[in-house]
C-alpha atoms as one frame of an Amber mdcrd trajectory, in Angstrom:
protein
  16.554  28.004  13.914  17.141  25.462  16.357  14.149  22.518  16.083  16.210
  19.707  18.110  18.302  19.806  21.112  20.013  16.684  22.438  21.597  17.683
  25.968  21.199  13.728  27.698  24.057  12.765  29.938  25.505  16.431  30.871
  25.057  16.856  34.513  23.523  20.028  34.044  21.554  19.744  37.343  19.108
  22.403  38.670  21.480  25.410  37.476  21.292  24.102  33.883  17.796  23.191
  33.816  17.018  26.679  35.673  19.161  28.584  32.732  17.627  26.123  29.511
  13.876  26.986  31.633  14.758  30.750  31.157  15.356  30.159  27.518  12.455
  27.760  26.631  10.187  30.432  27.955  10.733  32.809  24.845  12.145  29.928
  22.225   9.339  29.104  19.518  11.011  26.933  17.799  12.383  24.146  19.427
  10.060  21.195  19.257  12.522  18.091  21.022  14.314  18.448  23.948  16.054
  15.235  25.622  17.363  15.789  28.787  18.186  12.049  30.593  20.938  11.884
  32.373  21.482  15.156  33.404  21.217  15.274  37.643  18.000  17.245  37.509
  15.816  17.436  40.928  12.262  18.154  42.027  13.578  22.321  41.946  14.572
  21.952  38.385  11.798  20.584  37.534  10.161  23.433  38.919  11.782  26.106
  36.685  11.337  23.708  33.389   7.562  23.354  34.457   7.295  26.966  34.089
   8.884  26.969  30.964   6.482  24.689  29.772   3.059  26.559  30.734   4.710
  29.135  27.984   6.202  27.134  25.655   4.172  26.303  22.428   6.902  24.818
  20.336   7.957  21.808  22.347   6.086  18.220  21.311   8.693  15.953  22.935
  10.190  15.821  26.426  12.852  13.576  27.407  13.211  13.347  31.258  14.213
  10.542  32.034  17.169   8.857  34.631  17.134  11.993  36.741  16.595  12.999
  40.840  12.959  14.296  40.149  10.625  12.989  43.156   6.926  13.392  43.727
   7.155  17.049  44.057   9.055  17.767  41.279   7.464  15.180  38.961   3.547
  17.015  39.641   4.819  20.375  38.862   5.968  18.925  35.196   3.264  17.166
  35.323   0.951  20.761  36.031   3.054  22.495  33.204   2.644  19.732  30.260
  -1.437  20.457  30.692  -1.153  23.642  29.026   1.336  22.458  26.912   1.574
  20.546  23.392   4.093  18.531  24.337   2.733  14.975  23.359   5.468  12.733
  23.912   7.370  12.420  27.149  10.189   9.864  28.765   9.891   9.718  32.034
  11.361   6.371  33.435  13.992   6.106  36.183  13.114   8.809  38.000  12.731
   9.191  41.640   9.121  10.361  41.714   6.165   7.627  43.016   5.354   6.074
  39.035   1.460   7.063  39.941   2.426  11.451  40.628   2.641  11.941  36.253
  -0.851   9.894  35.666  -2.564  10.892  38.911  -1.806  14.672  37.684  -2.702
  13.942  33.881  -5.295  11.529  33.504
């Protein structure tokens, strides 16, 4: 079973993120994810936020060096409180650097 998935620098966008959401929603296995690099905005962001309110698996998130801004940045930010991820990269994005610890802390 798939425990590490290394999908950086793909240009999947909001599609990809939207169709990797769907599957992260039922997946209870995968614990890494790193997506940099990959075109993502504020409305992917959105779809792998819900994947991550019912996600249990997941304990690192690799974000980083995509388009998510504010709005996209506090929805992630929403999803990894019910989450066990305990790890995330999350520099270069678009978002204000204060939306993730504002949300979190």
């Amino acid at each position: 079973s798939l425990q590490n998935l290394q999908l950086q620098n793909n240009k999947i966008g909001d599609s990809g993120a939207q169709y990797l959401a769907d599957g992260l929603k039922v997946n209870k296995t995968l614990t890494y994810l790193h997506l940099a690099q990959n075109q993502i905005g504020d409305t992917g962001a959105k779809h792998l936020a819900d994947a991550l309110t019912l996600n249990k698996s997941l304990t690192y998130l690799d974000i980083g060096t995509n388009k998510i801004g504010d709005n996209g940045a506090q929805q992630i930010a929403e999803g990894l409180k019910v989450n066990k991820v305990n790890y995330i990269v999350i520099h270069s994005l678009e978002a204000d650097s204060d939306t993730f610890t504002d949300v979190l802390y």
